[in-house]
PAZAPA-4460 file (N, C-alpha, C; in steps of 0.05 Angstrom, whole numbers, plus 32768, in hexadecimal, padded with zeros to 4 digits):
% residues 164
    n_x    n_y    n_z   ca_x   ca_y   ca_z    c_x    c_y    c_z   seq   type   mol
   86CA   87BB   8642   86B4   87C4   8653   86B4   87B6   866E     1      X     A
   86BB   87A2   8670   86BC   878F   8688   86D0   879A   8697     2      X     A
   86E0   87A0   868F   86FD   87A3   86A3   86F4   87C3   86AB     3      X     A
   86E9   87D4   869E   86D7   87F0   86AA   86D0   87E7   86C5     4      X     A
   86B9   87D7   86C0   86A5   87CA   86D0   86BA   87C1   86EB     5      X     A
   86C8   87AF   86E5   86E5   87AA   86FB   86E5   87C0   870D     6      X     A
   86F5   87D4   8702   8701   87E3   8707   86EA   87F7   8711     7      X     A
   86DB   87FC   8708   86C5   8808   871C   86BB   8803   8735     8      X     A
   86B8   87E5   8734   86B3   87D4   874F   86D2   87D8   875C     9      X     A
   86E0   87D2   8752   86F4   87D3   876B   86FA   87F7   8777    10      X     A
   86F5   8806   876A   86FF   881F   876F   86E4   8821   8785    11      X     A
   86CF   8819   878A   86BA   8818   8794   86BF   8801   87AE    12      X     A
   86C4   87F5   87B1   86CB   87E5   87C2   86E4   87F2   87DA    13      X     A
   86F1   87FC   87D0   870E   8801   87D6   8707   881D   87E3    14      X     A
   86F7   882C   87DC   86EC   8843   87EA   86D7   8839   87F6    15      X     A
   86C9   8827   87FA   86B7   881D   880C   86CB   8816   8829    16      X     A
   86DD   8800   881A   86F4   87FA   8833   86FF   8810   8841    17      X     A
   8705   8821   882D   8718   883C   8839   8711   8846   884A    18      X     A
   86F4   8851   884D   86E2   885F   885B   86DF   8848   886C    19      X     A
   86DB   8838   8870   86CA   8822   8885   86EF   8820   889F    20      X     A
   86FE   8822   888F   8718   881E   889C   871B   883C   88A8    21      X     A
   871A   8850   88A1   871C   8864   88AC   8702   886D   88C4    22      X     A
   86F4   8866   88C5   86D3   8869   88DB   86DF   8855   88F4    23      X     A
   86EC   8841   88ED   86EF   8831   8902   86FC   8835   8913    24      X     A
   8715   8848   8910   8725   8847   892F   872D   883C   8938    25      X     A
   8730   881B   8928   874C   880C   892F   8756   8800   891A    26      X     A
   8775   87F4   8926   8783   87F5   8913   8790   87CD   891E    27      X     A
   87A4   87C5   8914   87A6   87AF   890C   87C2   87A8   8902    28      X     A
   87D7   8799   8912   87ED   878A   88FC   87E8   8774   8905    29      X     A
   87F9   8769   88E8   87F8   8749   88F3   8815   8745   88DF    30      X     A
   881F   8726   88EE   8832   8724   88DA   882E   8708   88BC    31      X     A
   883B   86FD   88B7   883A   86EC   88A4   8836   86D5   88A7    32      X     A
   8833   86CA   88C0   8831   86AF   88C3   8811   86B0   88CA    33      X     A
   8801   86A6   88B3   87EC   869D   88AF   87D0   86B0   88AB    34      X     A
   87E3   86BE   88A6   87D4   86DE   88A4   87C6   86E5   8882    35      X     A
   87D5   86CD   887A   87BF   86D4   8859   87D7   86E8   884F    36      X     A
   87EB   86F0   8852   87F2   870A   8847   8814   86FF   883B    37      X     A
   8816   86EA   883F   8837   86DD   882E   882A   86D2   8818    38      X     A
   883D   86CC   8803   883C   86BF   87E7   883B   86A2   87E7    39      X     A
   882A   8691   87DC   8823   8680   87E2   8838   8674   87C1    40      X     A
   8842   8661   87C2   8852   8650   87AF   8844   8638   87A3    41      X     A
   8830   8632   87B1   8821   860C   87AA   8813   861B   878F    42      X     A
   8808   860E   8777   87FA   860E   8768   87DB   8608   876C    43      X     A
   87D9   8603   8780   87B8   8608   878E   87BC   8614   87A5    44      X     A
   87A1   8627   87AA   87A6   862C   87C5   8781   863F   87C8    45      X     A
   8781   8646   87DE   8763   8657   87D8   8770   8675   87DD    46      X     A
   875E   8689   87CE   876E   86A3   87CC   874A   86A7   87D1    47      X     A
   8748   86B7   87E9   873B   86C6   87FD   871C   86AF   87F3    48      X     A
   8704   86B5   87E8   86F2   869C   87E4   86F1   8690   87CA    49      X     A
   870D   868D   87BE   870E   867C   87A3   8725   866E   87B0    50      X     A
   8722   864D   879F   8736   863F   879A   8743   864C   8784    51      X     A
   8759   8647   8781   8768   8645   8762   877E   862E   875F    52      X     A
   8785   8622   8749   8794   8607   873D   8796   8614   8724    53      X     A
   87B9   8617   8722   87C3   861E   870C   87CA   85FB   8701    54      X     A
   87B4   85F5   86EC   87B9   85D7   86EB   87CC   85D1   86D5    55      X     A
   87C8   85DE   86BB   87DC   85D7   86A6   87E1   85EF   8690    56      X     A
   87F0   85EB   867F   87EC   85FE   866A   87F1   85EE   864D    57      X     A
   87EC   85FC   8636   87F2   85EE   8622   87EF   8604   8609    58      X     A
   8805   85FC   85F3   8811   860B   85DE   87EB   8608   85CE    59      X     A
   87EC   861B   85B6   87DD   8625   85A3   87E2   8639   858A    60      X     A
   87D6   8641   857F   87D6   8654   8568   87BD   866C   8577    61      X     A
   87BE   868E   856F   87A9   8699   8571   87A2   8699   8555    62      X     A
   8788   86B5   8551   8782   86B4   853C   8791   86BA   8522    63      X     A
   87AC   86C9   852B   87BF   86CF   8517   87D5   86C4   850D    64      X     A
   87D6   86A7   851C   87E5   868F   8521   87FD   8690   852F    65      X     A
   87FA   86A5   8540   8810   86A8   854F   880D   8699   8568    66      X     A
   8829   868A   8575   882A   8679   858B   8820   8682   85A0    67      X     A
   880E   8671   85B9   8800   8675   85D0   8800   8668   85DB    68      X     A
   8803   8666   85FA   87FD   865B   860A   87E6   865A   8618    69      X     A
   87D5   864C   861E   87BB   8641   862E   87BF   863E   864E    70      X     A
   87B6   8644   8662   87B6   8640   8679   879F   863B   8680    71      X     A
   879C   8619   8684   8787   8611   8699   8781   8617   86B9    72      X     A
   8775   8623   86C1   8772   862D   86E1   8756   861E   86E6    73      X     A
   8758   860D   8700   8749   860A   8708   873C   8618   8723    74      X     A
   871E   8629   871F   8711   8633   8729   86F8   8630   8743    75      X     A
   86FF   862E   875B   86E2   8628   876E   86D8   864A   877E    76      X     A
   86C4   864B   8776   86BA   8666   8780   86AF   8657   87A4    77      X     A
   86BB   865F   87BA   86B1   865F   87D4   86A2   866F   87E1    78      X     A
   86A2   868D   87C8   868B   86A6   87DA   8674   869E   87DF    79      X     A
   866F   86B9   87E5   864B   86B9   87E5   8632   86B9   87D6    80      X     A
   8640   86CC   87C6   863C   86D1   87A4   8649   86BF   8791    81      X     A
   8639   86BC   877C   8640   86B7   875F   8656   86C7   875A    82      X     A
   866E   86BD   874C   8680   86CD   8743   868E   86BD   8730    83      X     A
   869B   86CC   8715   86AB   86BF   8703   86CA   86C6   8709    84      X     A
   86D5   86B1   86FA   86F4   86B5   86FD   8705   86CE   86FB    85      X     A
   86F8   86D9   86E1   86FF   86EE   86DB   86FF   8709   86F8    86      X     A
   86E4   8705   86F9   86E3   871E   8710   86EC   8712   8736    87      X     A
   86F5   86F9   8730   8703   86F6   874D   871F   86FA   874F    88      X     A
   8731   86F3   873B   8746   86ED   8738   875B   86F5   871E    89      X     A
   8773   8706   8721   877D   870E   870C   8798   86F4   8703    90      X     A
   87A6   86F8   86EF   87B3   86E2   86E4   87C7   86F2   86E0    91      X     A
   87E6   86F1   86D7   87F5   86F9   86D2   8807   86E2   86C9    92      X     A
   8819   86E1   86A9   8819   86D1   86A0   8841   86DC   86A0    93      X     A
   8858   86D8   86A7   886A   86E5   869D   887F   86D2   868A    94      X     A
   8889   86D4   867C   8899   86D4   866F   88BB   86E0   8665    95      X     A
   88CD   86D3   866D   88E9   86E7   8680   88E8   8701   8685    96      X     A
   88CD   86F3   8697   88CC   8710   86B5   88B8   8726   86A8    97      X     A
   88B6   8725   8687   88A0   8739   867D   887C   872C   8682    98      X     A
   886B   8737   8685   884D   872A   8682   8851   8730   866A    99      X     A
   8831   8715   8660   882A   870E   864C   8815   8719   864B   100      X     A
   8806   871F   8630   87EE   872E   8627   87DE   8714   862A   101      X     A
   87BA   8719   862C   87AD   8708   8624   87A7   86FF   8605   102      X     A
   87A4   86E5   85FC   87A8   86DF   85E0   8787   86E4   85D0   103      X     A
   8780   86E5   85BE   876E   86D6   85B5   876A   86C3   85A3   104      X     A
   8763   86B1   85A7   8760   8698   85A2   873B   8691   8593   105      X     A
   873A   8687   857F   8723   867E   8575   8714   8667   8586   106      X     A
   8704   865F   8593   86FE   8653   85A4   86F7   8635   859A   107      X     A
   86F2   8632   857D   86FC   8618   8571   871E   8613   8568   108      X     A
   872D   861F   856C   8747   861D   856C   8752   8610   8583   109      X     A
   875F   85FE   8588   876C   85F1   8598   875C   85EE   85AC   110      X     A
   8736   85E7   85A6   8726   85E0   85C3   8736   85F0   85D1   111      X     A
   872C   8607   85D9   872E   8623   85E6   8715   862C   85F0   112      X     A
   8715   8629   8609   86F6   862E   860C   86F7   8649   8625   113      X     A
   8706   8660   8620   8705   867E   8626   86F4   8683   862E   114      X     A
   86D9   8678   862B   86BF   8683   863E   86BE   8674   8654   115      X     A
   86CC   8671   8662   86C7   8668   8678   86D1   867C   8687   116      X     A
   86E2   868A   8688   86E8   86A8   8695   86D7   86B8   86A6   117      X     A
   86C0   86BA   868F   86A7   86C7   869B   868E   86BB   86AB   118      X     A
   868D   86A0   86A8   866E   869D   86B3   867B   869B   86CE   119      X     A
   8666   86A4   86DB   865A   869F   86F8   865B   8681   86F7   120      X     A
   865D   8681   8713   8659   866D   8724   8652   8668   8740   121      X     A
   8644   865D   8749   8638   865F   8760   864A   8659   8778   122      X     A
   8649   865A   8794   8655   864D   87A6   8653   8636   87AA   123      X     A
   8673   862F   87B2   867B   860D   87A4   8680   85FF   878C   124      X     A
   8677   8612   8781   867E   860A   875D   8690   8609   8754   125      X     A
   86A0   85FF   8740   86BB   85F5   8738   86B3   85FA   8714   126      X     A
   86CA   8604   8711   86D1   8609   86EE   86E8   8606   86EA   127      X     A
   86F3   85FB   86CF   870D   85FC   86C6   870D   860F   86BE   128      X     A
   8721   8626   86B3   8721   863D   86A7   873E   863C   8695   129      X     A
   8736   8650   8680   874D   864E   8666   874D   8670   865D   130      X     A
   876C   8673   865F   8772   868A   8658   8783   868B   8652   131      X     A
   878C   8699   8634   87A1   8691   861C   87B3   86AA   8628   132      X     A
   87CD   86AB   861D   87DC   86BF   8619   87EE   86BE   860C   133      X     A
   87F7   86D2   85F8   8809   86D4   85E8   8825   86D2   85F7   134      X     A
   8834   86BB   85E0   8855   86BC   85ED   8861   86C8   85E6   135      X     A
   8881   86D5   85F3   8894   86DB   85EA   88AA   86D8   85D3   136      X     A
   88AA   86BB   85DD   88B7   86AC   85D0   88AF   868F   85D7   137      X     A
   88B8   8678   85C7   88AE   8662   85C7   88BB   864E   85D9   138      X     A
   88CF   8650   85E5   88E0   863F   85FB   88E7   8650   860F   139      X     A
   88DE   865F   8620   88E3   866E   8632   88CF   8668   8647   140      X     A
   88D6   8659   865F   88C5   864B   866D   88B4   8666   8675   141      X     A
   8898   8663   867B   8886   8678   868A   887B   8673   869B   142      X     A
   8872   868B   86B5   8870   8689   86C9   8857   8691   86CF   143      X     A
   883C   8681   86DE   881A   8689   86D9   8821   8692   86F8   144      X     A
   8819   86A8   8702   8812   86BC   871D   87F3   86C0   8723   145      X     A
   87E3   86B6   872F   87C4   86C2   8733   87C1   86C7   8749   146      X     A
   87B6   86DF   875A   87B1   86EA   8769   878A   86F2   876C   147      X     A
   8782   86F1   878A   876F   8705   8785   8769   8721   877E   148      X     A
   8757   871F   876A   8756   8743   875B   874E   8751   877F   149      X     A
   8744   874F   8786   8741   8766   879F   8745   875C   87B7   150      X     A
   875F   8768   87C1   8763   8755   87D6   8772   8767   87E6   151      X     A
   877B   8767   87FE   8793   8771   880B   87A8   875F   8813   152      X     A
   87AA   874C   880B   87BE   8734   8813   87D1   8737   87F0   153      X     A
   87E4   8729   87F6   87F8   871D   87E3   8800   8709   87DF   154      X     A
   87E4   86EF   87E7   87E6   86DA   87DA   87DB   86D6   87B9   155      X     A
   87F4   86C1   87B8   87FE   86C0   879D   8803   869B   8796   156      X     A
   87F0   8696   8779   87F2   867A   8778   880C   867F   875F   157      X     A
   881F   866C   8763   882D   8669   874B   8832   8659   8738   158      X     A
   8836   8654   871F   8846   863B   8719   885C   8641   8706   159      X     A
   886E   862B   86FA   8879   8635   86EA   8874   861E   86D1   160      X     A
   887A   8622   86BA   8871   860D   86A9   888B   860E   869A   161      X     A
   8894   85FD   8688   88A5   85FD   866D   8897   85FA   864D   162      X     A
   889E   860C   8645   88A0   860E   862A   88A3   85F6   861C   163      X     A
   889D   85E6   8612   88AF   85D4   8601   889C   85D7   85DE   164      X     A
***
């Protein structure tokens, strides 16, 4: 139901933009140097009014005891609004070059604390955030990608982690 909700807002946004870009009658390049619009490589960085810190990850079981990985992200909302992780920022988890599904995880299992995804947070506020995903395989180093969910830029926080 949430990702509806997403996806509503952004289809709504995006035709707000569309139309607001088309009334105006001008237009705009720019290039890459400092323009917000190259791939950013550091594991922190701010992606349009969020921080993000891909801080660690760590192995688990889900509920079917199949292997997972955990990704700690650390979260600072800079808007104006309250906003949660979830609805600022998408994750992409890959594994040789395929993405990973999100896991589920019992939230007393391996202190997993998955709700942090959702709450709000005010401006200036800081959260750790945890979001599981099922692996491929168990020694195949993986690669965490987070971007802003609505953005026109193609910055990009990365890291890469090892398997062990």
């Amino acid at each position: 139901m949430k990702r509806v909700s997403r996806l509503i807002l952004a289809m709504g946004l995006l035709l707000t933009f569309g139309l607001f870009a088309l009334g105006s009658g001008e237009s705009s390049t720019t290039d890459d140097q400092g323009s917000g619009n190259s791939e950013v490589s550091e594991t922190k960085a701010n992606l349009g009014d969020y921080n993000i810190e891909i801080k660690s990850c760590r192995l688990a079981t889900d509920y079917e005891g199949k292997k997972v990985v955990i990704v700690n992200y650390g979260y600072t909302n800079y808007s104006e609004n309250a906003s949660s992780f979830m609805t600022a920022v998408t994750t992409t988890v890959y594994q040789n070059s395929v993405g990973l599904n999100e896991a589920y995880v019992l939230d007393d299992s391996a202190n997993y604390s998955g709700d942090n995804q959702t709450k709000e947070i005010k401006t200036g506020a800081s959260l750790d955030v945890e979001v599981a995903y099922e692996l491929n395989d168990e020694v195949t180093d993986i690669e965490v990608e987070v971007k802003e969910w609505i953005s026109f830029n193609d910055s990009v926080v990365t890291k890469t982690f090892t398997i062990v």
